[in-house]
N, C-alpha and C positions, 0 to 999 in steps of 0.2 A: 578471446571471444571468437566464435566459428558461428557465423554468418551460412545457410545452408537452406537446399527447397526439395524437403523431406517428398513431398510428390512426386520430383525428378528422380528421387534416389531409387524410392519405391519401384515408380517403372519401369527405368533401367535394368535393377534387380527381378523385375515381372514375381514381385511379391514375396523373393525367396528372401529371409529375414539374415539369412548367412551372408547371403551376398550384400544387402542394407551394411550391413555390420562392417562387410570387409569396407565397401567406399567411403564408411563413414570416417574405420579409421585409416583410412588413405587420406580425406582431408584433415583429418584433426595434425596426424603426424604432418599432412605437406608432403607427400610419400610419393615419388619418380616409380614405376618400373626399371624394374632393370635390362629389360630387353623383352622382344616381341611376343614371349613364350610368359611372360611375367603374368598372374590372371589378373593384375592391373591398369596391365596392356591395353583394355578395350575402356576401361574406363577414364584412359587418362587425358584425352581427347575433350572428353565433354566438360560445360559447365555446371556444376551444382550451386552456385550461389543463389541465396536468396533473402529471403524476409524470414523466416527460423531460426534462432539463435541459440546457441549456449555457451554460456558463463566461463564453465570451467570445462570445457572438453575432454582436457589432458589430465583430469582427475579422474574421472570416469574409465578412460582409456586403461590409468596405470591401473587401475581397482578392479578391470572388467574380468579376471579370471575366477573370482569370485561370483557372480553369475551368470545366470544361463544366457543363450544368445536371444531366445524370446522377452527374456524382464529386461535387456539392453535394447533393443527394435524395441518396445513398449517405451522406456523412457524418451528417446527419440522420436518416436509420432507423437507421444503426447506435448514435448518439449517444444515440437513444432507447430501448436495452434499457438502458443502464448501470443500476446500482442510486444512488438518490438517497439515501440511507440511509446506503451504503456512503461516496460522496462528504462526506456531513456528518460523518461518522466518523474517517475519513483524509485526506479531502481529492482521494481518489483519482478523477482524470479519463478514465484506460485501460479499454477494456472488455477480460475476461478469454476470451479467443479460442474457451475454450468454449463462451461463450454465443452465439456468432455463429451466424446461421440457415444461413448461407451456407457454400459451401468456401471458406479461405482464398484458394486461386487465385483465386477471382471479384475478389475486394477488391485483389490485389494490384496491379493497376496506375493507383489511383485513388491522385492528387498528394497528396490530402488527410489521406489515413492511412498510418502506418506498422507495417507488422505483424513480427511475430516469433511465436516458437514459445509463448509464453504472453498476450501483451496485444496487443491494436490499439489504436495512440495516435492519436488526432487532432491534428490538427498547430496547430490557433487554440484548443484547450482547455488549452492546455502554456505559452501565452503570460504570459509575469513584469510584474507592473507596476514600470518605475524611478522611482527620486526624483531628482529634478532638485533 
């Protein structure tokens, strides 16, 4: 689980959805630079923890070449209104479509989530671990 304050990231980034992406996954991995020239040099410094969560981070991450950098920044803001609270409670990973900032039409053709008339599901927060 990655624990993150999708508003810090944003900022930091001044909206450019590449640069979101790269610190995102600089936290998921736990990723050092490797020296001052490194472009994660300037981010290595800061805090992003927060009250935003997700599940399976490192599912997302191995899957992300598959799409664009926009439907991954999309899963991530939206990932980030969920209630954390709500998740320690139930366990529940859907956010409730009311709270979406957006029209649902905007979101619907992004691979990552699946919407319906009550919940947007994220599709690597849904993921079961099996026993071998």
């Amino acid at each position: 689980m990655l624990l993150f304050d999708w508003k810090k990231i944003y900022d930091t980034a001044q909206g450019n959805i590449v640069t979101c992406n790269q610190i995102m996954s600089m936290l998921i991995k736990a990723e050092l630079p490797k020296n001052k020239y490194d472009p994660l040099y300037k981010f290595s410094h800061k805090n992003f923890v927060g009250s935003s969560f997700l599940v399976h981070p490192d599912v997302l991450l191995y899957h992300s070449y598959k799409y664009t950098q926009r439907e991954i920044a999309i899963y991530y803001a939206l990932a980030s209104i969920r209630n954390y609270g709500e998740y320690l409670a139930t366990g529940k990973t859907s956010l409730d479509s009311l709270h979406c900032p957006t029209p649902l039409t905007l979101i619907t053709d992004n691979r990552l989530l699946a919407v319906d008339e009550q919940d947007i599901y994220f599709r690597y927060e849904e993921v079961t671990e099996t026993i071998h």
